[in-house]
C-alpha positions in Angstrom: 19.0 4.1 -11.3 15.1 4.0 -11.9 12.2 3.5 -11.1 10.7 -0.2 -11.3 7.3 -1.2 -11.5 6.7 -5.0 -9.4 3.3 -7.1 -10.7 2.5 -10.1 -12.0 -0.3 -12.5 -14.0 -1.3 -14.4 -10.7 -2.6 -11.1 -9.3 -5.2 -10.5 -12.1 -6.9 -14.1 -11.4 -7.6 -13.4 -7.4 -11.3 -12.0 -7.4 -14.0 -12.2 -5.3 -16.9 -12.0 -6.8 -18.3 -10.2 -10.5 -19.9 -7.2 -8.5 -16.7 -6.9 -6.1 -15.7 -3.4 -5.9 -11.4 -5.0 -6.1 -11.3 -6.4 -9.2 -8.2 -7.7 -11.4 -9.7 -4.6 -13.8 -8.0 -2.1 -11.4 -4.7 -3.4 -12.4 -5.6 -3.8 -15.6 -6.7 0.0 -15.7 -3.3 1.2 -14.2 -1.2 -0.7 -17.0 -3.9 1.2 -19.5 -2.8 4.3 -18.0 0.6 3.9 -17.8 0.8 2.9 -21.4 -1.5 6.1 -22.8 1.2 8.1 -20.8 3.9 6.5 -22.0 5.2 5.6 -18.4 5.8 2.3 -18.9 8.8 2.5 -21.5 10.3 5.0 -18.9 10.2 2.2 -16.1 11.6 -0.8 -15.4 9.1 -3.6 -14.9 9.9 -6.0 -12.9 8.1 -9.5 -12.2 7.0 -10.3 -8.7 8.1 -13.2 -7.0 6.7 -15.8 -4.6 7.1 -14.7 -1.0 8.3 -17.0 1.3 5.8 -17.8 4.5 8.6 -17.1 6.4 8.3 -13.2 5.0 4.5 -13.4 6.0 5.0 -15.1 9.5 7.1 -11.6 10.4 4.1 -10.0 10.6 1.1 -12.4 10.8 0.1 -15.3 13.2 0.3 -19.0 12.1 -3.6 -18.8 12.1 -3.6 -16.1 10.0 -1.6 -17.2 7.3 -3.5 -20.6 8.0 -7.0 -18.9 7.1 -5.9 -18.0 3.6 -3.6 -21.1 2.8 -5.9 -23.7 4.3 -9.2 -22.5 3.0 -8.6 -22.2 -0.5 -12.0 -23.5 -2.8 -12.0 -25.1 -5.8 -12.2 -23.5 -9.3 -15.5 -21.6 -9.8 -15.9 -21.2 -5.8 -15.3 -18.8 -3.3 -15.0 -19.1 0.3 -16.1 -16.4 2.1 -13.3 -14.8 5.0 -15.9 -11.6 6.0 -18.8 -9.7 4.5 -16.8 -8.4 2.5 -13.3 -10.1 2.1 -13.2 -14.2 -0.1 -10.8 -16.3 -1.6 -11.3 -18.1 -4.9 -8.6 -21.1 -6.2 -5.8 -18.6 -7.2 -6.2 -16.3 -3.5 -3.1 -18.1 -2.2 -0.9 -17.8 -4.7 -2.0 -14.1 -5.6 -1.2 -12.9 -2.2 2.2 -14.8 -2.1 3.0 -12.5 -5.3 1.5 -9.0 -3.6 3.6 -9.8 -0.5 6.4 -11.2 -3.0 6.8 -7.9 -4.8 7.2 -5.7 -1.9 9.5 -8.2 -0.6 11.4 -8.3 -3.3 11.3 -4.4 -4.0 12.7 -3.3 -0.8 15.8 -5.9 -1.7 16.3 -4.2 -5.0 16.0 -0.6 -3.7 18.0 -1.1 -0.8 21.1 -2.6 -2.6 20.9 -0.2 -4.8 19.5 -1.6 -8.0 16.8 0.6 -8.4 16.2 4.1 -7.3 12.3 3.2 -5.7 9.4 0.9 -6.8 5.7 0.5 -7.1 4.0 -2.4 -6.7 1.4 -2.9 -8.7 -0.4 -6.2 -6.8 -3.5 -7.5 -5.0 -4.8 -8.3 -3.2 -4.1 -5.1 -0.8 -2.9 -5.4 2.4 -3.3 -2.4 5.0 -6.6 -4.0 6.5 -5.1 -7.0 7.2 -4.3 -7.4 10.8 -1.8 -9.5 12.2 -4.2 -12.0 13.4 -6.7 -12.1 10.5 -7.6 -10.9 6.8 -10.1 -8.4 6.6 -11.3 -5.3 4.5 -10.1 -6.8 1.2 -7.2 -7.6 2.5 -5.1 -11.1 3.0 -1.7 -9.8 4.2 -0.4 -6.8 5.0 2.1 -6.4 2.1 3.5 -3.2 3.4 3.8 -4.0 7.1 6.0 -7.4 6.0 8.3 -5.4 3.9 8.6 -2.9 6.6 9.7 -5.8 9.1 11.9 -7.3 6.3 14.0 -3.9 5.8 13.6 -4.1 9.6 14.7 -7.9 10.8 16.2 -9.2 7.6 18.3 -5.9 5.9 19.1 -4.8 9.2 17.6 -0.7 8.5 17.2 1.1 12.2 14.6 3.3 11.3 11.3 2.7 8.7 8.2 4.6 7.5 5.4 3.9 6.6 2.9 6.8 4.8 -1.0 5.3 3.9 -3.0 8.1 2.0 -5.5 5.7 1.4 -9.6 6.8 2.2 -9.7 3.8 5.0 -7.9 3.9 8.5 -4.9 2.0 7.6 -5.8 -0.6 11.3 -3.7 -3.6 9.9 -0.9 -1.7 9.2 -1.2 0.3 12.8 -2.1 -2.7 14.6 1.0 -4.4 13.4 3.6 -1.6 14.4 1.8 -0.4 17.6 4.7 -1.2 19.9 7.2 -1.1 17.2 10.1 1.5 18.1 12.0 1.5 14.5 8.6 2.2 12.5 6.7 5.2 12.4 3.2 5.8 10.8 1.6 8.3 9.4 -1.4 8.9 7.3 -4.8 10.4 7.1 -8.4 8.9 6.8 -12.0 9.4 6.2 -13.6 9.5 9.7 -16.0 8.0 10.9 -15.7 5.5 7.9 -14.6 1.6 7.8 -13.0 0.1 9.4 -14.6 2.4 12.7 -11.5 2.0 14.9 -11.2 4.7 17.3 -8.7 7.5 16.6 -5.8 7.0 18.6 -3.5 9.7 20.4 -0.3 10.7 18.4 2.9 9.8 19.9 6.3 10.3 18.3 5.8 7.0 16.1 2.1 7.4 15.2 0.6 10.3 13.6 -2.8 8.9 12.1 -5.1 12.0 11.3 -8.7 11.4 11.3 -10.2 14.1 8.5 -14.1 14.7 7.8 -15.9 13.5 4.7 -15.7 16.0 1.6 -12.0 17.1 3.1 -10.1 18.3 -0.1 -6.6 18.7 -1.4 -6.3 22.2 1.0 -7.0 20.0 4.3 -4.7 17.1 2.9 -1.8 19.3 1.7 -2.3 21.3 5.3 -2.0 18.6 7.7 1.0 17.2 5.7 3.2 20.2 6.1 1.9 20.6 9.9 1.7 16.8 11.1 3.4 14.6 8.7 6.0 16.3 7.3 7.5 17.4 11.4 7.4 14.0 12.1 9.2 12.5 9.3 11.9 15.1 9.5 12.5 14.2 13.5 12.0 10.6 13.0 15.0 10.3 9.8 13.7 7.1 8.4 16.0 5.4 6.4 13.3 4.2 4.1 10.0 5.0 3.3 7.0 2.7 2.3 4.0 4.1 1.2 0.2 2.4 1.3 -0.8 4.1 -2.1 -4.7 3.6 -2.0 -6.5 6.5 -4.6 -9.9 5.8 -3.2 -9.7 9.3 -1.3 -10.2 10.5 -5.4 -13.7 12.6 -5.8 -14.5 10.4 -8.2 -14.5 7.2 -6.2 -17.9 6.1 -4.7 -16.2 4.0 -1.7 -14.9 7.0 0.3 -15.8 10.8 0.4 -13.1 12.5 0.1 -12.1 14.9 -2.7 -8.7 14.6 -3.9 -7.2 14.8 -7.3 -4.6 13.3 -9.4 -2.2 16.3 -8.5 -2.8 16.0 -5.2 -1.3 12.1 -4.7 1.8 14.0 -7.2 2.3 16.8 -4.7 2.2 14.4 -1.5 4.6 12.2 -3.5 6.8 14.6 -3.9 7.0 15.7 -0.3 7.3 11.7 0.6 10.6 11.5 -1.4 12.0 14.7 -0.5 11.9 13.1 2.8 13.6 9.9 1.5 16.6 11.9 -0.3 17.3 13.6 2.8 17.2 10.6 5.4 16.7 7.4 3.6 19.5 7.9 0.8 16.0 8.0 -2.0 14.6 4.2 -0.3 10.9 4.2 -1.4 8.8 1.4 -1.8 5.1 2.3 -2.4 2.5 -0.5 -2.8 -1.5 -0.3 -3.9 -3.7 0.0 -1.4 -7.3 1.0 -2.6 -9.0 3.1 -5.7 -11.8 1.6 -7.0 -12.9 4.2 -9.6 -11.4 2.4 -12.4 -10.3 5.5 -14.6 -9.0 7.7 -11.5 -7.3 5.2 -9.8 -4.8 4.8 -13.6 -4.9 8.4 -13.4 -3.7 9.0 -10.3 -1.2 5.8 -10.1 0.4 7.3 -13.5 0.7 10.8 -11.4 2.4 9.0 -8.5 4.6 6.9 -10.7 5.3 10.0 -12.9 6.3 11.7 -9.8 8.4 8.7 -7.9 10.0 8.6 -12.0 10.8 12.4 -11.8 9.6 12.8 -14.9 
């Protein structure tokens, strides 16, 4: 088995704006990078499909999925969700595909046709809360997947790791009272999206770290906080909200990571998964707006998820 890569043409035309920070270049910058490193002859690539509303309506309100669907401008226009967050005449169909691949990807890992996947899709999702798009965000790509392994493929117990820069509130929000999913992550705090840290509990271990925290405060409170609660949880898959905006070279966080410290946390994710969740990993794009350390740190998390 191997690794596949999920994306697709319709994501590239979604934009919101020419000075908009998520940009069909960041996907365009990953397939650069995966190309100079010769990663993209050693995966499988694998088109993303249309998800069905059905797979959205697991995790997100009628209204919700209304807001996006219902409000789509014509070509040339944009219509403005947030400060922040619009949809221009291909928004619909671009989040049907992001939602579509990780749909589709936990299918194929979980019956075995591939060993994991990334999906390489936007818009991003792990702003959006059940209730409404925000941060970028239309749906919450992993959260759906997460209730699809959960509701449709009949899995106990799921996952979900964000590493991204930004409090990951959609994807919390959405599996607060959720016994068969744990969460864990770290974030930039006090930083967007400003919810308050909540307490840890055996299914929540969000970690709230200070601006300028490096690989040494990352690596640290994986082996003390993350890792513990993986290993007593036993997930039997793992999905992974892969934002790289935590790089030091990207302007919209703080933080200081590098491209071998998103290898190193990937390899501790799927040492996790070989153990518990028979290899199951689906990891989707989150954030990483830095347009040449976001490919190089998606071809170091491929690379690693690849074994290569």
């Amino acid at each position: 088995m191997t690794t596949a890569i999920y994306s697709h043409p319709e994501c590239l035309l979604h934009e919101m704006g020419g000075w908009h920070p998520e940009s069909p270049a960041r996907l365009q910058a990953i397939q650069d990078q995966l190309i100079n490193s010769r990663l993209d002859s050693l995966v499988e690539q694998r088109e993303a499909p249309l998800a069905d509303v059905a797979d959205i309506a697991r995790n997100h309100t009628a209204n919700a999925i209304a807001i996006v669907r219902d409000n789509i401008p014509p070509v040339g226009e944009h219509y403005p969700i947030d400060g922040d967050t619009s949809l221009n005449a291909h928004s619909w169909r671009a989040a049907l595909r992001a939602a579509g691949a990780a749909v589709a990807a936990t299918d194929a890992v979980i019956d075995g046709a591939i060993a994991n996947a990334f999906c390489s899709v936007r818009p991003p999702g792990h702003h959006a809360r059940p209730s409404e798009p925000m941060g970028f965000c239309l749906f919450n790509n992993v959260a759906i997947a997460a209730k699809h392994a959960l509701d449709v493929r009949g899995l106990q117990r799921v996952a979900i790791v964000d590493f991204d820069v930004h409090h990951g509130n959609g994807t919390e929000e959405a599996l607060l009272d959720e016994p068969r999913a744990l969460m864990v992550s770290f974030y930039q705090h006090p930083f967007y999206p400003y919810t308050p840290p909540r307490p840890e509990t055996p299914n929540r271990v969000n970690v709230p770290v200070p601006a300028r925290s490096g690989g040494d405060v990352v690596r640290q409170l994986v082996i003390d906080k993350w890792l513990p609660a993986l290993q007593a949880f036993q997930p039997e898959m793992i999905f992974i909200s892969a934002g790289f905006d935590a790089h030091r070279e990207d302007d919209l966080g703080g933080m200081s990571l590098v491209e071998a410290d998103y290898a190193w946390m990937t390899e501790q994710v799927m040492a996790v998964a070989k153990r518990y969740a028979k290899g199951r990993i689906v990891s989707c794009l989150e954030g990483g707006y830095n347009l040449s350390a976001l490919g190089r740190s998606v071809a170091a998390h491929v690379k690693a998820l690849a074994e290569l």
